[in-house]
C-alpha positions as CSV (number, residue, x, y, z in Angstrom):
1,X,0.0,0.0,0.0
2,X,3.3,2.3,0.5
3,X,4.8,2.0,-2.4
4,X,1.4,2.9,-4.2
5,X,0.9,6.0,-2.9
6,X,4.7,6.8,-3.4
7,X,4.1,5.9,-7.6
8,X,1.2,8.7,-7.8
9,X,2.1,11.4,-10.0
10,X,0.5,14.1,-7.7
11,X,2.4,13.0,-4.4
12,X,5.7,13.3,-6.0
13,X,4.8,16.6,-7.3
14,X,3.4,17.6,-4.3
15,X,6.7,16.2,-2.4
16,X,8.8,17.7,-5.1
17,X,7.4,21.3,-4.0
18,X,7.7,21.1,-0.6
19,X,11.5,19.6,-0.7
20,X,12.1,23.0,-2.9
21,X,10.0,25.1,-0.5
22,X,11.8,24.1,2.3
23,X,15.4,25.2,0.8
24,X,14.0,28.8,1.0
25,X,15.0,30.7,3.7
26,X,11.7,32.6,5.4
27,X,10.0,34.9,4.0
28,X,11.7,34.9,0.9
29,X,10.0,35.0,-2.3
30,X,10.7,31.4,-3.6
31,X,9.9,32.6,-7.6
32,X,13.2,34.8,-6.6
33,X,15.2,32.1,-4.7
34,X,16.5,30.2,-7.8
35,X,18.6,33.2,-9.7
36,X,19.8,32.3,-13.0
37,X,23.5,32.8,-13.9
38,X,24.8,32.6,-17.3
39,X,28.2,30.6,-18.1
40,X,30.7,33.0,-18.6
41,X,30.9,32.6,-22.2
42,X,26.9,33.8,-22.0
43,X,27.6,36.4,-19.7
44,X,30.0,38.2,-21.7
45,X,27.5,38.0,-24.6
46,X,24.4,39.1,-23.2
47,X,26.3,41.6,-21.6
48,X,28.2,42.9,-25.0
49,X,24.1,42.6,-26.9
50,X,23.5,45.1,-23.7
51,X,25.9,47.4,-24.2
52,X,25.9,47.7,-28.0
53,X,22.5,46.9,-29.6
54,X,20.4,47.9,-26.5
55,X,23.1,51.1,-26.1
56,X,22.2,51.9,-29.8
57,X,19.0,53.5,-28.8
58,X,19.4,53.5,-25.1
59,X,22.8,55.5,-25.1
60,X,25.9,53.6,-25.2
61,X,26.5,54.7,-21.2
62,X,22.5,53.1,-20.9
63,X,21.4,56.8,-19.5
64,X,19.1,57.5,-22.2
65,X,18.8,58.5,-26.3
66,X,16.6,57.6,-28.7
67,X,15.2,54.9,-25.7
68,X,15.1,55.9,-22.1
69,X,17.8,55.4,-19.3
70,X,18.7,52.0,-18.2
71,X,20.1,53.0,-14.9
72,X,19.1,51.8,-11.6
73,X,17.6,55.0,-11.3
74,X,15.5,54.9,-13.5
75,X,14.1,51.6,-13.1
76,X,14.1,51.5,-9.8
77,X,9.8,51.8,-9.7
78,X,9.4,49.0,-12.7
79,X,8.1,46.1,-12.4
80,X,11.0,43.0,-13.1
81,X,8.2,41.2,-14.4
82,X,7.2,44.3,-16.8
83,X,10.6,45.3,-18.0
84,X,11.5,41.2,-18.9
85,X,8.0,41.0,-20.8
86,X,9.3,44.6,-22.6
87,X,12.9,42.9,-23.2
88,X,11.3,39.7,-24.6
89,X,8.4,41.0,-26.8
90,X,9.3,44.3,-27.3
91,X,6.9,47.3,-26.9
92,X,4.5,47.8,-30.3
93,X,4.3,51.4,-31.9
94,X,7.7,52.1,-31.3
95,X,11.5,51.5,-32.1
96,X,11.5,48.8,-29.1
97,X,12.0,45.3,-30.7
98,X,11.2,41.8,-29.5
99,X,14.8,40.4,-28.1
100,X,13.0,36.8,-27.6
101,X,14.7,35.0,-30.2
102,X,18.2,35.8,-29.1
103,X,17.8,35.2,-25.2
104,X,15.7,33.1,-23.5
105,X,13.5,34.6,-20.6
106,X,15.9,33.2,-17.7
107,X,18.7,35.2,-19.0
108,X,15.9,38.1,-19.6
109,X,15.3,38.2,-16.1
110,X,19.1,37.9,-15.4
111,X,19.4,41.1,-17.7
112,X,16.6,42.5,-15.7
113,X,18.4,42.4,-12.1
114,X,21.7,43.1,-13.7
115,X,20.4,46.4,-14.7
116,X,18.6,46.7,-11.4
117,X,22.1,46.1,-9.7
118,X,24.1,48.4,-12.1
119,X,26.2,46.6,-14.8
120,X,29.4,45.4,-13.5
């Protein structure tokens, strides 16, 4: 009778979640715990498609051109969510393309908090 509980598909999700839950320290958002980092290899790419195609319209210095600043500053009140979905899809009716099918949305959200930070 164990070990047919054990085979259902919903307890070992349901056992899967609250392993993960329980790595997360306290009142932490567990959505946030698992950060993404690129390899190094990726890193230095997403970070030079930062710098050069995103400084193209957002100034090479990301404080603002054609696009608006990139600074902590700046983005300090958006949404991570919000600014991932802009990276990814782009915004329609102006210059702001879709950046989906060179990145994936991990290392969106990993440009995201970079910028958040300050680029290193």
């Amino acid at each position: 009778m164990r070990n047919e509980f054990l085979a259902k598909p919903a307890f070992r999700a349901g056992l899967l979640t609250f392993c993960l839950l329980q790595s997360v320290p306290a009142g932490a958002d567990p959505a946030k715990s698992i950060a993404y980092e690129p390899t190094p290899t990726r890193r230095a790419e997403l970070l030079n498609l930062l710098r050069q195609d995103c400084g193209s319209c957002h100034g090479l210095t990301l404080t603002g051109g054609l696009g608006l600043p990139l600074t902590p500053e700046a983005l300090k009140d958006k949404s991570s969510e919000a600014l991932k979905q802009t990276i990814l899809y782009g915004r329609g009716g102006t210059p702001m393309p879709p950046w989906n099918p060179f990145m994936t949305e991990a290392e969106a959200g990993w440009i995201v908090d970079s910028l958040l930070k300050g680029l290193p």
